[in-house]
C-alpha positions in Angstrom: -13.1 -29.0 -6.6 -14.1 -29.6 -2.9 -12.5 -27.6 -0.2 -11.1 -30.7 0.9 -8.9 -31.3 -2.0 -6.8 -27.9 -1.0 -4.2 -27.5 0.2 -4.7 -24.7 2.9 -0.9 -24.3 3.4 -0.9 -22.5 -0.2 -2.8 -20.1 0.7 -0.6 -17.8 2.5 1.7 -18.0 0.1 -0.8 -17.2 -2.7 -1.6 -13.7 -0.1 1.5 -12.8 0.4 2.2 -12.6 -3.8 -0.8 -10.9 -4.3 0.1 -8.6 -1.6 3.7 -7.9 -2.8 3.2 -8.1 -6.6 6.5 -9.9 -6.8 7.7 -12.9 -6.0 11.0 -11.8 -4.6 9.5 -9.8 -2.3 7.0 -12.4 -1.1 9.7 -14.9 -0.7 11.5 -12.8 1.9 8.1 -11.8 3.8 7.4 -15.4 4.3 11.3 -16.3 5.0 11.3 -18.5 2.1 13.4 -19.4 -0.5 11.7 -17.7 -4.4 11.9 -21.0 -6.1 9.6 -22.6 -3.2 7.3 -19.8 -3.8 7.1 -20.6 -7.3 6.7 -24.4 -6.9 3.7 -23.2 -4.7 2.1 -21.2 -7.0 2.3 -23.9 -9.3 0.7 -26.3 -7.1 -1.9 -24.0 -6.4 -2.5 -22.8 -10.2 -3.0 -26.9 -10.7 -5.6 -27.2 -8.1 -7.9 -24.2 -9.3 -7.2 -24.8 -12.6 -6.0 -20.8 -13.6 -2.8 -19.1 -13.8 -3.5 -16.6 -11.3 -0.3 -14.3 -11.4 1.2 -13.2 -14.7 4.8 -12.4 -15.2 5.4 -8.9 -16.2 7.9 -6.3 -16.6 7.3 -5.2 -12.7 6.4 -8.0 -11.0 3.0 -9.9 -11.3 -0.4 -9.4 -12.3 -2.9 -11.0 -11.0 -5.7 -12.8 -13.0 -9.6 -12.2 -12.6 -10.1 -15.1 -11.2 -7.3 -14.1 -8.1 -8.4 -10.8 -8.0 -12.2 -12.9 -7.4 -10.0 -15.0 -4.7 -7.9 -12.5 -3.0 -10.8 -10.9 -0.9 -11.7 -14.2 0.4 -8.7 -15.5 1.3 -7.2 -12.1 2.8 -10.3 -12.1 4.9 -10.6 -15.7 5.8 -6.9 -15.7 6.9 -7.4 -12.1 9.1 -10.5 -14.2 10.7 -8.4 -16.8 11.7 -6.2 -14.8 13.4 -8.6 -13.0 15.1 -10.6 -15.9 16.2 -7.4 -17.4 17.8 -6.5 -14.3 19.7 -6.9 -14.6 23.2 -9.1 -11.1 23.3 -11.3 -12.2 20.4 -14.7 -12.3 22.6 -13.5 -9.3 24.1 -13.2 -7.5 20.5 -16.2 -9.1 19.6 -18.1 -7.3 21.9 -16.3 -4.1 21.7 -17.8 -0.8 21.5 -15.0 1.2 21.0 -14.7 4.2 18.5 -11.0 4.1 16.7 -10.0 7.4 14.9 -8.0 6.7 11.9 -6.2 9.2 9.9 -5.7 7.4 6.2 -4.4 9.0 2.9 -6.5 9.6 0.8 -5.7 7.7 -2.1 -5.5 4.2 0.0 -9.6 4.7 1.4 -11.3 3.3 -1.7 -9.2 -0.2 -1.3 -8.7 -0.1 2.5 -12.0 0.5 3.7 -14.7 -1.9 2.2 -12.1 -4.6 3.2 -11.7 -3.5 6.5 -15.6 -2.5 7.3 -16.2 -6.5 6.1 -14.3 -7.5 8.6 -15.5 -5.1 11.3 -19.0 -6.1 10.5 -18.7 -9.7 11.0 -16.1 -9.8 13.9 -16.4 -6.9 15.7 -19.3 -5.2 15.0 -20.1 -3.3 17.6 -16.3 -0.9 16.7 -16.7 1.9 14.8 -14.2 3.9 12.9 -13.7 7.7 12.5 -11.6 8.4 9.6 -10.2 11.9 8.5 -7.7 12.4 5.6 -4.1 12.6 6.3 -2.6 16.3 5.9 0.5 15.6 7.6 4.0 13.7 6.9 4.3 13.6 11.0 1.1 12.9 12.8 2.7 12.5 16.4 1.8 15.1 17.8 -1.9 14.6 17.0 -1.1 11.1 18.6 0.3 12.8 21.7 -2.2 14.7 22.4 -4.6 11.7 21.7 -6.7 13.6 18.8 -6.5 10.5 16.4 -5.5 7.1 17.5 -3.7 5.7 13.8 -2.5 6.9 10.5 -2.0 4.8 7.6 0.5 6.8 5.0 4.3 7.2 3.7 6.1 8.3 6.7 9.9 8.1 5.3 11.6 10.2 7.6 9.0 9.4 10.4 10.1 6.1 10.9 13.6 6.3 9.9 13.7 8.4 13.1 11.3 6.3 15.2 13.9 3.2 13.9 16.9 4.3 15.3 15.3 5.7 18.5 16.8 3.9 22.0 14.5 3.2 25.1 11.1 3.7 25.2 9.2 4.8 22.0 5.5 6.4 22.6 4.7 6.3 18.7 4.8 2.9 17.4 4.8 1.6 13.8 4.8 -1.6 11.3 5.2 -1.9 7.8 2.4 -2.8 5.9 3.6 -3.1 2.6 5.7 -1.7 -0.2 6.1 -0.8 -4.2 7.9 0.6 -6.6 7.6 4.5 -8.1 7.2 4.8 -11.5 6.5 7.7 -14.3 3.2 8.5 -15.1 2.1 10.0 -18.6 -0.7 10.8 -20.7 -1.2 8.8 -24.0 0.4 10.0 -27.0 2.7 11.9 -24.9 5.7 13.1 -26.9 7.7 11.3 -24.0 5.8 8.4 -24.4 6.6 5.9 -27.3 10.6 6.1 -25.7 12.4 5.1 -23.3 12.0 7.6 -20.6 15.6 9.5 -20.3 16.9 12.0 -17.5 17.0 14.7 -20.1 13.4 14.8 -20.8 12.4 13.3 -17.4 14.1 16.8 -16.1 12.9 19.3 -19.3 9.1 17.7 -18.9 7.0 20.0 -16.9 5.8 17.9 -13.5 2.9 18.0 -11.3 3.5 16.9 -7.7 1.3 15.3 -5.1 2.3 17.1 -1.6 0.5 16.7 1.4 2.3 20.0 2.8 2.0 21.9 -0.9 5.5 22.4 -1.0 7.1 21.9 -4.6 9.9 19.5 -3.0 9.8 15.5 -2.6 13.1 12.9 -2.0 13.1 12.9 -6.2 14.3 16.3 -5.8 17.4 14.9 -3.2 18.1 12.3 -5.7 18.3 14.5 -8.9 20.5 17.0 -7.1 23.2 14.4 -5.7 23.0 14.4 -9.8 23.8 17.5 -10.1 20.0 17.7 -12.5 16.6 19.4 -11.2 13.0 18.9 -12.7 10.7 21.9 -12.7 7.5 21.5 -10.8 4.7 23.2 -12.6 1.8 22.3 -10.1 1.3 20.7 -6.6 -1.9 18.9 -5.4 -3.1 17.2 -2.3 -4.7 14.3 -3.3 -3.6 11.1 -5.7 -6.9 11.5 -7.3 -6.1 14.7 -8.6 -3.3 13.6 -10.4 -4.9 11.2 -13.1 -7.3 14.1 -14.3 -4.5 16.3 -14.7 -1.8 14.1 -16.4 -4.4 12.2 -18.6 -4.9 15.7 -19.7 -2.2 17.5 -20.3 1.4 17.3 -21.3 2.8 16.9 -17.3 4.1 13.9 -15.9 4.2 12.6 -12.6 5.9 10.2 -9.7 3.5 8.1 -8.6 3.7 4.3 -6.5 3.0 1.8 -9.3 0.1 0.6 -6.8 -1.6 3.7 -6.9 -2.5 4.2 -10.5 -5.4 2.8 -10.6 -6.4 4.8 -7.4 -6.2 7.9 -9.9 -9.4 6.6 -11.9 -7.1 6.6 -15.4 -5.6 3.4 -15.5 -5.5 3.1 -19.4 -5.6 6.7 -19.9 -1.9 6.8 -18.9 1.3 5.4 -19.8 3.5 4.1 -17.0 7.6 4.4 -17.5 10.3 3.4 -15.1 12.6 6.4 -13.6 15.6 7.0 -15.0 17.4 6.9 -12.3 17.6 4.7 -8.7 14.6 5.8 -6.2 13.8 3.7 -3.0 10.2 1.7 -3.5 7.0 3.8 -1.4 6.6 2.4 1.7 3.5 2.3 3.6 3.6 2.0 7.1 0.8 1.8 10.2 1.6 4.5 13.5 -0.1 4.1 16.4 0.5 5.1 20.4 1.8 3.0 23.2 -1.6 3.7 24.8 -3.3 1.3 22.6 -0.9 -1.8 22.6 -2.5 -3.5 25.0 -6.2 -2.5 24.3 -8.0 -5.8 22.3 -9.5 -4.0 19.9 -7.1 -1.7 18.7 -4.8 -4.9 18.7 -7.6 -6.6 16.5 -7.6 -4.0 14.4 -4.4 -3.7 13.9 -3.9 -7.2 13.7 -6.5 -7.1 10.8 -4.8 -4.5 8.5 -1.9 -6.4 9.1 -3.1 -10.0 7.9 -4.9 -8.7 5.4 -2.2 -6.5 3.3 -3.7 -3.6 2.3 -2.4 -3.2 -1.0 -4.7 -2.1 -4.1 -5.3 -4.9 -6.8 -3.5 -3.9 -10.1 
C-alpha cells in the first residue's frame, strides 16, 4: 500500500498500545475513550493487512510485523516533534555532552533507539551513561555529577509530588507495567496457580540496587500479617534469569523486563497472589537543564518515543 493511503492519525494511537501493552492504559494516555482505541486498531490492522496486537491474559502482544513497525513509527513521530521545536537547529548543532545515569536492565532497549535518533538529529550530542546504584540520585544531581536517571524511583517521586514551591529535581513518567512471578520450568510451583502459601514458603532471590533483602513486596506481605524468605540479593535484572532458570527460587520482576533477563522461554511467568502497585518508570532531571535545547530534545525524545522493551 502507498504511504498515501494511511491514515497518519492512527499512528499515535498504534504507539501508544505498543507502548502500554494494554489498551486500557493507552486509552487514558491519549484521553480517549477504549472502544475508540479499538475501532483504531482495527482500522489500522485493515490498512496493513496484520493483526498487530494479540489479546492476552496481560494485555497485548504485539505481532512481528509491529514489533518490525514500532521502531519506525516511535522514531518518525520523536522526529517530528523535534523538527517542530523551536530549538531544533539549535539541538541540531549541539555539542553538548549529557550524563545519564540508566538501570541497567532498561540499556539494551533504550539505547540503540535513542543513539538512532541522536545520530540523525543531533549528532553532534554525546551521551555518558553509568549504571544506576541508587533509589535517590539527587544528590548526585545537586552537585551536578550526572545530569539524568532513568529508573523506579517510588518513594522519590511520591515526595517530589507532593512538594510546594519551587522543586530543583524534576521528573515525568515515562511509562508503566505490571509485576509478576517469575519461575523456572518444571518448577514444583509451576503447573498451579501460584498461591500466598507457596509464594511465601518458596525461597526468593531479590534484585536490590542497595543489597538490602527488603522491597515494597515485603510492606505488602506484612500488612498480611505473611513474610517471604529472601535467599539471595543481586544488583542487576540480568542476573536474575541465570539464577531462576536454574534453580528452584523465584522472583518479582516487571512483566516488561523478562525478556531483558536473556530467558524468556526458560521461565514461567505467574500473577502475584496478592495486590502490588504496577513498576513505574520515571525520567529525573535538574531545573538547570529545563531550558537548555538539547537537554529539552533529549528529553523530549525519550518521551515521544516510550521507552518500553518489546514483549
Amino acid at each position: 500500500m502507498s504511504i498515501h493511503d494511511l491514515d497518519l492519525n492512527l499512528l499515535p494511537i498504534f504507539d501508544a498500545v505498543m507502548t502500554e501493552q494494554n489498551l486500557t492504559r493507552a486509552a487514558d494516555k491519549l484521553a480517549m475513550r477504549q472502544p475508540a482505541v479499538s475501532l483504531a486498531l482495527k482500522r489500522l490492522r485493515e490498512m496493513l493487512d496484520d493483526e498487530l496486537l494479540i489479546r492476552t491474559a496481560h494485555g497485548v502482544k504485539p505481532t512481528p510485523r509491529a514489533e518490525e513497525l514500532w521502531p519506525a513509527v516511535r522514531l518518525a513521530l520523536a522526529s517530528l516533534e523535534s523538527v517542530i521545536a523551536p530549538d531544533s537547529v539549535e539541538v541540531a548543532g549541539s555539542q553538548e555532552t549529557v550524563r545519564l545515569m540508566l538501570l541497567d536492565s532498561m540499556a539494551s532497549f533504550v539505547l540503540p533507539l535513542l543513539m538512532g535518533a541522536i545520530q540523525q538529529y543531533a549528532p553532534g550530542l554525546n551521551l555518558q551513561v553509568t549504571p544506576l546504584t541508587t533509589r535517590d540520585p539527587r544528590t548526585m544531581m545537586m552537585q551536578n555529577q550526572i545530569d539524568m536517571a532513568i529508573g523506579v524511583f517510588p518513594r522519590l517521586v511520591e515526595e517530589l509530588g507532593s512538594a510546594t514551591g519551587f522543586a530543583p529535581i524534576q521528573h515525568e513518567r515515562l511509562y508503566s507495567g505490571e509485576v509478576v512471578c517469575i519461575m523456572r520450568n518444571g518448577h514444583p510451583l509451576a503447573e498451579r496457580e501460584l498461591t500466598l502459601e507457596g509464594f511465601c514458603q518458596t525461597q526468593h532471590v531479590l534484585m536490590c540496587l542497595s543489597g538490602k533483602a527488603y522491597w515494597p513486596a515485603e510492606s505488602a506481605l506484612a500488612k498480611l500479617g505473611l513474610e517471604r524468605r529472601i535467599a539471595l540479593t543481586v544488583n542487576q535484572f540480568s542476573t536474575i534469569g541465570q539464577i531462576v532458570a536454574k534453580s528452584d527460587l523465584i522472583s518479582m520482576v516487571p512483566f516488561d523486563l523478562i525478556d531483558v533477563t536473556g530467558m524468556t522461554g526458560q521461565v514461567v511467568v505467574k500473577k502475584l497472589p496478592f495486590d502490588f502497585p504496577e513498576s513505574q518508570v520515571d525520567m529525573l532531571w535538574h531545573a538547570r537543564d529545563q531550558r537548555n535545547a538539547a537537554h529539552k530534545w533529549l528529553r523530549d525524545t525519550l518521551t515521544a518515543m516510550s521507552i518500553r522493551p518489546s514483549v
